[in-house]
PDB file as gemmi writes it, atoms N, CA and C in Angstrom:
CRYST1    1.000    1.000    1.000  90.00  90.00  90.00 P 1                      
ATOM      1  N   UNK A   1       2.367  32.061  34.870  1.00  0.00           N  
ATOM      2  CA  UNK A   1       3.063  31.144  33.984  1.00  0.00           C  
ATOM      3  C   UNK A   1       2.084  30.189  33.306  1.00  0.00           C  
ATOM      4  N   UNK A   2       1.124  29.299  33.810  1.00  0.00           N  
ATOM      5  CA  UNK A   2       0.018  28.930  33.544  1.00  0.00           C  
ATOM      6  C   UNK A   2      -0.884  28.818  32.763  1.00  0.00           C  
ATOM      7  N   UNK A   3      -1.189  30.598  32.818  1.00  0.00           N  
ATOM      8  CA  UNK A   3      -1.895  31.527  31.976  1.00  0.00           C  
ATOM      9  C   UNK A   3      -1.337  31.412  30.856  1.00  0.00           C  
ATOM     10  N   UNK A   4       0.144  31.702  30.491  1.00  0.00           N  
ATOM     11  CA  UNK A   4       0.723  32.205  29.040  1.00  0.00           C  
ATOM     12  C   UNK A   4       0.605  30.579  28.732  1.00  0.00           C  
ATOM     13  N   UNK A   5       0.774  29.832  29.412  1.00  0.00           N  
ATOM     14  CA  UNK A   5       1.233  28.632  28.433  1.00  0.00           C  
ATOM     15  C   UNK A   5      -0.581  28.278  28.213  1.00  0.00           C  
ATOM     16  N   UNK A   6      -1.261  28.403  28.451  1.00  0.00           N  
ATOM     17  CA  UNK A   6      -2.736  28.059  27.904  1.00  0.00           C  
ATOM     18  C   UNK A   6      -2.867  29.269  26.771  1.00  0.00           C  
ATOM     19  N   UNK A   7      -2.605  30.218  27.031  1.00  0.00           N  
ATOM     20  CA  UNK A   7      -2.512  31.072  25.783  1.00  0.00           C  
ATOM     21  C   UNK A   7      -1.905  30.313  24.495  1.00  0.00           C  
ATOM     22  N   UNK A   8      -1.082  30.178  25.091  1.00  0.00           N  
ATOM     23  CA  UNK A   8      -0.056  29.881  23.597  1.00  0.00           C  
ATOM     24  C   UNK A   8      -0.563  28.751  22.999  1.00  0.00           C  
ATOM     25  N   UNK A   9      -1.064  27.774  23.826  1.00  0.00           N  
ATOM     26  CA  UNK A   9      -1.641  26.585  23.398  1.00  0.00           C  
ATOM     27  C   UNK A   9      -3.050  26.775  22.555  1.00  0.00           C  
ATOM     28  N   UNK A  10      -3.542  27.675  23.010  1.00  0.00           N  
ATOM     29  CA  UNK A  10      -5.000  28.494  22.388  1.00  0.00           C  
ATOM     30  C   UNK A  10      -4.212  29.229  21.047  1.00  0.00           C  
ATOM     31  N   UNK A  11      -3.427  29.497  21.320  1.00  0.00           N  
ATOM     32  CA  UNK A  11      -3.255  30.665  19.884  1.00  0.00           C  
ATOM     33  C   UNK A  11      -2.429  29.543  19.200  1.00  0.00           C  
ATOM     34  N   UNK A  12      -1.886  28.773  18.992  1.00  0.00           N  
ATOM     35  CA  UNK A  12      -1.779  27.353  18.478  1.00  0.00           C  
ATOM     36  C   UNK A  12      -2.179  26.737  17.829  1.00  0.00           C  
ATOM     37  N   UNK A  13      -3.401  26.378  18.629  1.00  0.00           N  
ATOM     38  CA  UNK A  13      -4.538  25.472  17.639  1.00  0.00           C  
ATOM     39  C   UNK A  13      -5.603  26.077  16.782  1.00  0.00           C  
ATOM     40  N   UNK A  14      -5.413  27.728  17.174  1.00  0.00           N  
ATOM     41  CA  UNK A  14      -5.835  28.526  16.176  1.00  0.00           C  
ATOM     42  C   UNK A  14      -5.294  28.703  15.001  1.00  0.00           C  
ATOM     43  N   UNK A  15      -4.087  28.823  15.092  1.00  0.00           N  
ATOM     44  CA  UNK A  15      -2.925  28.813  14.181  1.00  0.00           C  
ATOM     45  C   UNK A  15      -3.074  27.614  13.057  1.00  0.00           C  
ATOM     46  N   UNK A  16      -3.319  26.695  13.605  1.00  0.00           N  
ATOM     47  CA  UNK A  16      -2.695  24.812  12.956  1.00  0.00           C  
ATOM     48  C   UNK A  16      -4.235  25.291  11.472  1.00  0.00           C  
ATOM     49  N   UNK A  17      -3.453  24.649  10.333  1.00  0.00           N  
ATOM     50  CA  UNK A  17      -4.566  24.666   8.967  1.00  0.00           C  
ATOM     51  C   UNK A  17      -5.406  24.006   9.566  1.00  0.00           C  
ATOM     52  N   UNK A  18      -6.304  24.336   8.528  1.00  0.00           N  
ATOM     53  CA  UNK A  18      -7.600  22.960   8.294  1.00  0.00           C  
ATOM     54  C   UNK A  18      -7.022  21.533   7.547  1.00  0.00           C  
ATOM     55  N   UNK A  19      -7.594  20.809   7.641  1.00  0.00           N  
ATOM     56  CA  UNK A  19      -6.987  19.280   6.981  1.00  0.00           C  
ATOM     57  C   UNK A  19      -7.129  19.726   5.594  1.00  0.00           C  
ATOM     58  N   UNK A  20      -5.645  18.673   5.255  1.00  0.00           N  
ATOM     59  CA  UNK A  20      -5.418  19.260   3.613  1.00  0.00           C  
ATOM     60  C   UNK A  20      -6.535  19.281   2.434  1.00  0.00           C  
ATOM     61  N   UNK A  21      -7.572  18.794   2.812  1.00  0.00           N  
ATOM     62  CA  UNK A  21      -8.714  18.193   1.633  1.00  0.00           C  
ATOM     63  C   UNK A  21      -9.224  19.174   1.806  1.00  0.00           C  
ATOM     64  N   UNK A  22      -9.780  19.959   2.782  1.00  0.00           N  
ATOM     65  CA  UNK A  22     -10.797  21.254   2.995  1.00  0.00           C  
ATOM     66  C   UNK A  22     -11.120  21.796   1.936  1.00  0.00           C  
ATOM     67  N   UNK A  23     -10.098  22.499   1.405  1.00  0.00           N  
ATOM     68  CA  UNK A  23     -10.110  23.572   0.520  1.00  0.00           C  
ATOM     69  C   UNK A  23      -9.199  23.194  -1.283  1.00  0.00           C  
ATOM     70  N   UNK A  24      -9.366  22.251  -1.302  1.00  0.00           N  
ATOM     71  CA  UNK A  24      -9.109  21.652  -2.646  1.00  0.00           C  
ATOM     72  C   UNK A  24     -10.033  21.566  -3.483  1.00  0.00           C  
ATOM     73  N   UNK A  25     -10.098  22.301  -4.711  1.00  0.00           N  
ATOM     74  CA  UNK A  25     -11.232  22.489  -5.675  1.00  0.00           C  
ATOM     75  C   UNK A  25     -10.411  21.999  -7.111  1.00  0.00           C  
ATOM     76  N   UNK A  26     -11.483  20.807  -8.000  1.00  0.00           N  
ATOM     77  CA  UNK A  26     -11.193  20.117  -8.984  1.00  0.00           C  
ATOM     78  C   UNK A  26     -11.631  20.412  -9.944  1.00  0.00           C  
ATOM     79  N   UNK A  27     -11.161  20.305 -11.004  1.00  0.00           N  
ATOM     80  CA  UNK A  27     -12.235  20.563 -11.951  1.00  0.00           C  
ATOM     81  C   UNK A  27     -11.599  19.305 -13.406  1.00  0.00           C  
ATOM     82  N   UNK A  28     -11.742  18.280 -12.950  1.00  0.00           N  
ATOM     83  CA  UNK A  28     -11.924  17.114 -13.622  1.00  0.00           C  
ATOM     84  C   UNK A  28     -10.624  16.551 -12.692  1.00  0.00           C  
ATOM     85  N   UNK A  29     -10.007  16.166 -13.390  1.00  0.00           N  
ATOM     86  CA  UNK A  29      -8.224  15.724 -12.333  1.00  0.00           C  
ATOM     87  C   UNK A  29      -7.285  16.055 -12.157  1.00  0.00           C  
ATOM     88  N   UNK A  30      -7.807  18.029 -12.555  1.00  0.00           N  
ATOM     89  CA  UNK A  30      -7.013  19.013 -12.567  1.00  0.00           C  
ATOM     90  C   UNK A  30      -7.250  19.688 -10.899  1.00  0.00           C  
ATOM     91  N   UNK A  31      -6.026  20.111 -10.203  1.00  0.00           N  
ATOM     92  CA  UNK A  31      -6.814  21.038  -9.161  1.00  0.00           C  
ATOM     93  C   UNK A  31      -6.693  21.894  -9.440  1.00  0.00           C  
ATOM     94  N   UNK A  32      -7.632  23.234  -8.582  1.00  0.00           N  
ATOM     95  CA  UNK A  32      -7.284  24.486  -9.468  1.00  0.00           C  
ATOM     96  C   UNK A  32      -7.039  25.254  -8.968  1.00  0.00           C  
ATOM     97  N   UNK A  33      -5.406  25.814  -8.729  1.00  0.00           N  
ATOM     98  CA  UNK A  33      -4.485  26.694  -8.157  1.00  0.00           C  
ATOM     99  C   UNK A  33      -4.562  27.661  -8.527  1.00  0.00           C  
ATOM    100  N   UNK A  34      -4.271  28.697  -8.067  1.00  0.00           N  
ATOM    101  CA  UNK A  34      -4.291  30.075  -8.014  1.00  0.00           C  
ATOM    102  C   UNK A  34      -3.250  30.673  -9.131  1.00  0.00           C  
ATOM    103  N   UNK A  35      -2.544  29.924  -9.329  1.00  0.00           N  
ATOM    104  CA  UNK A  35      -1.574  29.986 -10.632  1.00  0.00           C  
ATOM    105  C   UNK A  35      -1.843  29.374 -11.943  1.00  0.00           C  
ATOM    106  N   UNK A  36      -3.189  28.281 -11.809  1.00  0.00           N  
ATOM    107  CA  UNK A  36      -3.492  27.826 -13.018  1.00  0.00           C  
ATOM    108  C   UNK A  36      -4.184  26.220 -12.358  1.00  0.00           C  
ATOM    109  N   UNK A  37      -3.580  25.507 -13.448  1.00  0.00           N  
ATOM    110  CA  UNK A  37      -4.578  23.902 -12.907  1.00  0.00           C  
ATOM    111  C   UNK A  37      -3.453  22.915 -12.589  1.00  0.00           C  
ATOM    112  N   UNK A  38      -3.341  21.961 -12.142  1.00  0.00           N  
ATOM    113  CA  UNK A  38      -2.132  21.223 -12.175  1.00  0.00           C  
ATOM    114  C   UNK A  38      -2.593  19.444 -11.824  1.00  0.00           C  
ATOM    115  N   UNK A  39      -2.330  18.955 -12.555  1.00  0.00           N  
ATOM    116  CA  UNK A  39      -2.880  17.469 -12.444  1.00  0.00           C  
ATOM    117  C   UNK A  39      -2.438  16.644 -11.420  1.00  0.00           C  
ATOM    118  N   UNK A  40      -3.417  16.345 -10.118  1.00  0.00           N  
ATOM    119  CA  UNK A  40      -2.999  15.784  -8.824  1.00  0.00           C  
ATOM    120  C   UNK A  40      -3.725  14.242  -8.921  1.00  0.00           C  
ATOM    121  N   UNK A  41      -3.004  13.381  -7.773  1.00  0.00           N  
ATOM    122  CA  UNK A  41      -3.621  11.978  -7.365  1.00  0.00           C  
ATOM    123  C   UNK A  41      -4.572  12.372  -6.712  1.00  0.00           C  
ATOM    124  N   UNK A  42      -5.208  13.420  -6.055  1.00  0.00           N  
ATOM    125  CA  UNK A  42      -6.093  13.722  -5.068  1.00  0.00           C  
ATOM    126  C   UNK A  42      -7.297  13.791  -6.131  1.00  0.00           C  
ATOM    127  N   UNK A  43      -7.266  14.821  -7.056  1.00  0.00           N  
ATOM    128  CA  UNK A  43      -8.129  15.034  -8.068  1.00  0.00           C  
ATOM    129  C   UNK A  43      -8.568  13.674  -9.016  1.00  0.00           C  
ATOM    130  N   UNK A  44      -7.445  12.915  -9.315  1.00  0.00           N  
ATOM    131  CA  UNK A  44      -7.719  11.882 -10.444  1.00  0.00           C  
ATOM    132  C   UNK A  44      -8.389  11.144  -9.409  1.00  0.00           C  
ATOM    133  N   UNK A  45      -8.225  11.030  -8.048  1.00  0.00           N  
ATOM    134  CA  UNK A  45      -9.278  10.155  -7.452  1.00  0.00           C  
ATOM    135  C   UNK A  45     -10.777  10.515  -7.384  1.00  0.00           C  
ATOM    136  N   UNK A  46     -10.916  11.503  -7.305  1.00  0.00           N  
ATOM    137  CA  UNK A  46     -12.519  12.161  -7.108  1.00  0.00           C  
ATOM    138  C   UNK A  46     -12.861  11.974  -8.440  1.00  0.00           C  
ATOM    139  N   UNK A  47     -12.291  12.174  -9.224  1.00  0.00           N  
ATOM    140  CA  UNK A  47     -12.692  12.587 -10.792  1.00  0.00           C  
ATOM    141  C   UNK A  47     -13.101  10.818 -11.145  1.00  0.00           C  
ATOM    142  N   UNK A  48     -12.232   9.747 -10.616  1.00  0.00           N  
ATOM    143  CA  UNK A  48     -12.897   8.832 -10.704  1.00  0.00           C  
ATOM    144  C   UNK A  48     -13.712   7.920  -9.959  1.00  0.00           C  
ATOM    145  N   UNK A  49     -13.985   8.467  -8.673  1.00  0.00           N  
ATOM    146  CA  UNK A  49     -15.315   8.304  -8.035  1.00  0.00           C  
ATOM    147  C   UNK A  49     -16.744   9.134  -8.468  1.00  0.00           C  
ATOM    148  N   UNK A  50     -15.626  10.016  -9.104  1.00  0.00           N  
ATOM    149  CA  UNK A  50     -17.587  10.791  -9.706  1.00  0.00           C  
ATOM    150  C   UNK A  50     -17.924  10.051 -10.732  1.00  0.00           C  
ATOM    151  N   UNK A  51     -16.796   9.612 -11.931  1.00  0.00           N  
ATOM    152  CA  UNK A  51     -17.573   8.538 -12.824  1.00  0.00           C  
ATOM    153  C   UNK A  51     -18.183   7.282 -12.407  1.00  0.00           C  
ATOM    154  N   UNK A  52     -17.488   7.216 -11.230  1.00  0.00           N  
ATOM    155  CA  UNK A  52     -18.228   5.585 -10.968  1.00  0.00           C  
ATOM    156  C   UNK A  52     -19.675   6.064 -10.786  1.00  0.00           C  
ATOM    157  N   UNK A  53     -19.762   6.760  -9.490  1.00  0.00           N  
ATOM    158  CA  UNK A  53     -21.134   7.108  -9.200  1.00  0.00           C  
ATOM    159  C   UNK A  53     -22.033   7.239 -10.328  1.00  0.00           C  
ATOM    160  N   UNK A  54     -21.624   7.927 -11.430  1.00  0.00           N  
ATOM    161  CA  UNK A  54     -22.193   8.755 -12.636  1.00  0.00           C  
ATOM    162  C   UNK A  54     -22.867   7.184 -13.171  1.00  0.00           C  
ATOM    163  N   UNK A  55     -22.152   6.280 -12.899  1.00  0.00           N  
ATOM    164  CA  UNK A  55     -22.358   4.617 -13.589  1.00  0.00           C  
ATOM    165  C   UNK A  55     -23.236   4.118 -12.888  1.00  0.00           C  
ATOM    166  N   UNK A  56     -24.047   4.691 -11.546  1.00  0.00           N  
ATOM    167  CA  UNK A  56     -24.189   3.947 -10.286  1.00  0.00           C  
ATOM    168  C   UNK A  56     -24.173   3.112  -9.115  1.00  0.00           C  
ATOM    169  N   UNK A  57     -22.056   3.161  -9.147  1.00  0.00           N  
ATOM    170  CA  UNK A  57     -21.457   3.024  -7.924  1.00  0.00           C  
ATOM    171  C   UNK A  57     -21.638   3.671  -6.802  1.00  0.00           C  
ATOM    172  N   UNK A  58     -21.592   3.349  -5.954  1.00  0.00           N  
ATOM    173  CA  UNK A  58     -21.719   4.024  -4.992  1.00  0.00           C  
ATOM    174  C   UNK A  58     -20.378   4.057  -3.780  1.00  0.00           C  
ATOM    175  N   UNK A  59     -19.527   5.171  -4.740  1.00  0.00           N  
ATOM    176  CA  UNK A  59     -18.536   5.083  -3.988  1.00  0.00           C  
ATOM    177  C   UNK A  59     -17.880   7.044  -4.241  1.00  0.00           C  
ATOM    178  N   UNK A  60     -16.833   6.874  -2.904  1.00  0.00           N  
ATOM    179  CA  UNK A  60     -16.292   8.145  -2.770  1.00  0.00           C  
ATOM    180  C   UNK A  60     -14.818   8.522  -3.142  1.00  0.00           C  
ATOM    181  N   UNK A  61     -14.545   9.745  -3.157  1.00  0.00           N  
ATOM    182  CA  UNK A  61     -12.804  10.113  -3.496  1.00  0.00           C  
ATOM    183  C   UNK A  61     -12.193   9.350  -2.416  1.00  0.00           C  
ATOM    184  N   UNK A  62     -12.474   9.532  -0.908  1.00  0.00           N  
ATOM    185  CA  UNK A  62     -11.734   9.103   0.144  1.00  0.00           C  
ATOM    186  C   UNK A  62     -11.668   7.280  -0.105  1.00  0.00           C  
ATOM    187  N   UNK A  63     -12.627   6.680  -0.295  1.00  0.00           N  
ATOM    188  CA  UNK A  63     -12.571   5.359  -0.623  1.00  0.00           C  
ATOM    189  C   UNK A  63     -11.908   4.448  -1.557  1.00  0.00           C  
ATOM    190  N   UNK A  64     -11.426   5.701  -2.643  1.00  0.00           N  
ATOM    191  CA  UNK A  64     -10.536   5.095  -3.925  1.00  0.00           C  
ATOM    192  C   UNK A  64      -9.640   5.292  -3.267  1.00  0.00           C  
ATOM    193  N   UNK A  65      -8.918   6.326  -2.403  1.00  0.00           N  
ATOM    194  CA  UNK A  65      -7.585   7.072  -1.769  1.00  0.00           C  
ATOM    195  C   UNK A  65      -7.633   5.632  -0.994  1.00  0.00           C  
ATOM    196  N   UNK A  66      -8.333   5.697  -0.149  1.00  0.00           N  
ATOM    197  CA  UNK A  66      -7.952   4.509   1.016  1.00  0.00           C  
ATOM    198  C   UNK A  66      -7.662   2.675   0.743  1.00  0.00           C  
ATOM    199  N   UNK A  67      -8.458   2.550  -0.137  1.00  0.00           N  
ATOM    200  CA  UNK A  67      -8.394   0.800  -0.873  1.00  0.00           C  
ATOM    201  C   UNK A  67      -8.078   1.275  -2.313  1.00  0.00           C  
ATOM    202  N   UNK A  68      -6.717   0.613  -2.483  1.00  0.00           N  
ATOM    203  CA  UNK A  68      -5.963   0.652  -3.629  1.00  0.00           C  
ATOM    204  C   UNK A  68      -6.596  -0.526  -4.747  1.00  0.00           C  
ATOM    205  N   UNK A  69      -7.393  -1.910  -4.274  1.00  0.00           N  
ATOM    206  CA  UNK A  69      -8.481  -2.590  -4.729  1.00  0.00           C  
ATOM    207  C   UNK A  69      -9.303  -2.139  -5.372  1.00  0.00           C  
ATOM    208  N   UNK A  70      -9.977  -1.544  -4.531  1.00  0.00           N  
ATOM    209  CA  UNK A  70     -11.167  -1.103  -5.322  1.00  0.00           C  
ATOM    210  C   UNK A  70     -11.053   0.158  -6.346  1.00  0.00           C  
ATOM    211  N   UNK A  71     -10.237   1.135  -6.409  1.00  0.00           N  
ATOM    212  CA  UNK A  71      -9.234   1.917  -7.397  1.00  0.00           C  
ATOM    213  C   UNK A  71      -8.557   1.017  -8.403  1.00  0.00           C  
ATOM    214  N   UNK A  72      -8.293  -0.167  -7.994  1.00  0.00           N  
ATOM    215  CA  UNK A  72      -7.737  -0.918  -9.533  1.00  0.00           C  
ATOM    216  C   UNK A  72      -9.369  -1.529 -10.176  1.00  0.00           C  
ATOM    217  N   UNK A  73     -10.074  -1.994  -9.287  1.00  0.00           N  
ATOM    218  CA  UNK A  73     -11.104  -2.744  -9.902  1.00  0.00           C  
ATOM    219  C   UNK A  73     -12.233  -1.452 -10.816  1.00  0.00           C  
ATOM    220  N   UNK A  74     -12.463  -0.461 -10.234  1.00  0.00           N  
ATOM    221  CA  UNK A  74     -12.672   0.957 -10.394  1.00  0.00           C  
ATOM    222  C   UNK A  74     -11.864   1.065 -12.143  1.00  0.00           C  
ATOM    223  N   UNK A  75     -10.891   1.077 -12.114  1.00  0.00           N  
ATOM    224  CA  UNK A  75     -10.184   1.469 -13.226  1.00  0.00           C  
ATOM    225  C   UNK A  75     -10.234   0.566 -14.390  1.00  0.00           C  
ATOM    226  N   UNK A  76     -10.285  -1.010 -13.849  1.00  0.00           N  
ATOM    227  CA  UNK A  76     -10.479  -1.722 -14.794  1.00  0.00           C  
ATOM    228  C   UNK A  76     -11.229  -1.548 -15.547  1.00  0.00           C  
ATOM    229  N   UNK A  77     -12.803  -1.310 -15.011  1.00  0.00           N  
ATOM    230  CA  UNK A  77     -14.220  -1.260 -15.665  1.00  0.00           C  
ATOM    231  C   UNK A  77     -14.038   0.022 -16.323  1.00  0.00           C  
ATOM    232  N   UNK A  78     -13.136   1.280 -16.274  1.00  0.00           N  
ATOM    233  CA  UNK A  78     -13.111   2.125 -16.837  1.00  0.00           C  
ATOM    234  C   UNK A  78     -12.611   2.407 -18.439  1.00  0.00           C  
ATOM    235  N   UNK A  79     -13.769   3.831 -19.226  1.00  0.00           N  
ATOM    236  CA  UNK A  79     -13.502   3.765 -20.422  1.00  0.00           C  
ATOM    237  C   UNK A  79     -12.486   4.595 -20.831  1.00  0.00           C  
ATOM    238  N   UNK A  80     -12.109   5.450 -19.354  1.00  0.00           N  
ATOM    239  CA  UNK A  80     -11.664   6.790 -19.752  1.00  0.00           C  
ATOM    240  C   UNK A  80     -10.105   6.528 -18.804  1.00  0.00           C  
ATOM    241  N   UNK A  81      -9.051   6.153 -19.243  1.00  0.00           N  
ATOM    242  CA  UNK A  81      -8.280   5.798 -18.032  1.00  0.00           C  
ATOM    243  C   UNK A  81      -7.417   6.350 -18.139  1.00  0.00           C  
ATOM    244  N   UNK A  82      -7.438   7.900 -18.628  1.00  0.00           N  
ATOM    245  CA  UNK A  82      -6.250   9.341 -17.739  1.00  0.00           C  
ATOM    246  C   UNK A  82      -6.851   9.230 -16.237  1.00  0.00           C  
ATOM    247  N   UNK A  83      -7.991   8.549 -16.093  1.00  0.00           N  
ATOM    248  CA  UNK A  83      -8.113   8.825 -14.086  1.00  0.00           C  
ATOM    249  C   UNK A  83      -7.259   7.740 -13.670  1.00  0.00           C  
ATOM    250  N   UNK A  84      -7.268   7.048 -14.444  1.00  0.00           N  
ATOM    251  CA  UNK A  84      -6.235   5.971 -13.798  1.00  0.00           C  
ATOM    252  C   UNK A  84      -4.522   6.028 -14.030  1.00  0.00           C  
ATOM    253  N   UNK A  85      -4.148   6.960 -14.331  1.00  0.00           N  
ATOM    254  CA  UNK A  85      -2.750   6.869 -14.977  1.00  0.00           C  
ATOM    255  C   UNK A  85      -2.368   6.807 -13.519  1.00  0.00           C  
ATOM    256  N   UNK A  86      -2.180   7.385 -12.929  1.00  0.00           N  
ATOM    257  CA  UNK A  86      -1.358   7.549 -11.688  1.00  0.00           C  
ATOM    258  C   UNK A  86      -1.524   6.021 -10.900  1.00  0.00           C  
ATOM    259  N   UNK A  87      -2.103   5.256 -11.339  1.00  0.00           N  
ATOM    260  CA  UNK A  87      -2.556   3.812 -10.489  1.00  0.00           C  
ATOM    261  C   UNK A  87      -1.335   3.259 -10.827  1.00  0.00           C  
ATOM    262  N   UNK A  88      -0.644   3.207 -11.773  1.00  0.00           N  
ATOM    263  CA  UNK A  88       0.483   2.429 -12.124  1.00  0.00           C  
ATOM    264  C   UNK A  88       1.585   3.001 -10.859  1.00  0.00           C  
ATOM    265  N   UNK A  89       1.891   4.000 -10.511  1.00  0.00           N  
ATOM    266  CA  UNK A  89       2.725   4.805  -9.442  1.00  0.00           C  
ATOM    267  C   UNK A  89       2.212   4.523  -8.133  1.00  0.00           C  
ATOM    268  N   UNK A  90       0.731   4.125  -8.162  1.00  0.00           N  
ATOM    269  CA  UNK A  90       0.286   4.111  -6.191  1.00  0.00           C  
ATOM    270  C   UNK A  90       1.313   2.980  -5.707  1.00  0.00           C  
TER     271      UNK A  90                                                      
END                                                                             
């Protein structure tokens, strides 16, 4: 009895995805699905941590996601603000 239930628990956590970010590929603040591109908050965040950086911020996608601050202050200084549309909705 033991046995199966360590099994199952093993074939389980084999089972469970990878964390949702893993395998998310952008290509500006579009992600890009297997059906085409589709405009996400996940993407418009990276897309505007890469401009910051590009400016020489030194900041990440996860860091705009996590402080909604520094994503508004981020956006303010920005020239290009389709990365910011979705800030009005966070």
């Amino acid at each position: 009895m033991m046995k199966n239930l360590r099994l199952c628990m093993l074939a389980a956590a084999l089972a469970l995805p990878a964390p949702a970010n893993a395998h998310i590929l952008c290509n500006g603040t579009f992600q890009v699905l297997p059906t085409g591109q589709l405009s996400t908050p996940y993407c418009q965040d990276e897309d505007l941590a890469q401009r910051a950086r590009s400016q020489g911020v030194a900041v990440t996608g996860d860091a705009v996601r996590r402080h909604p601050g520094l994503k508004a202050s981020l956006c303010a200084g920005s020239q290009d603000l389709s990365a910011c549309a979705s800030s009005a909705n966070d």
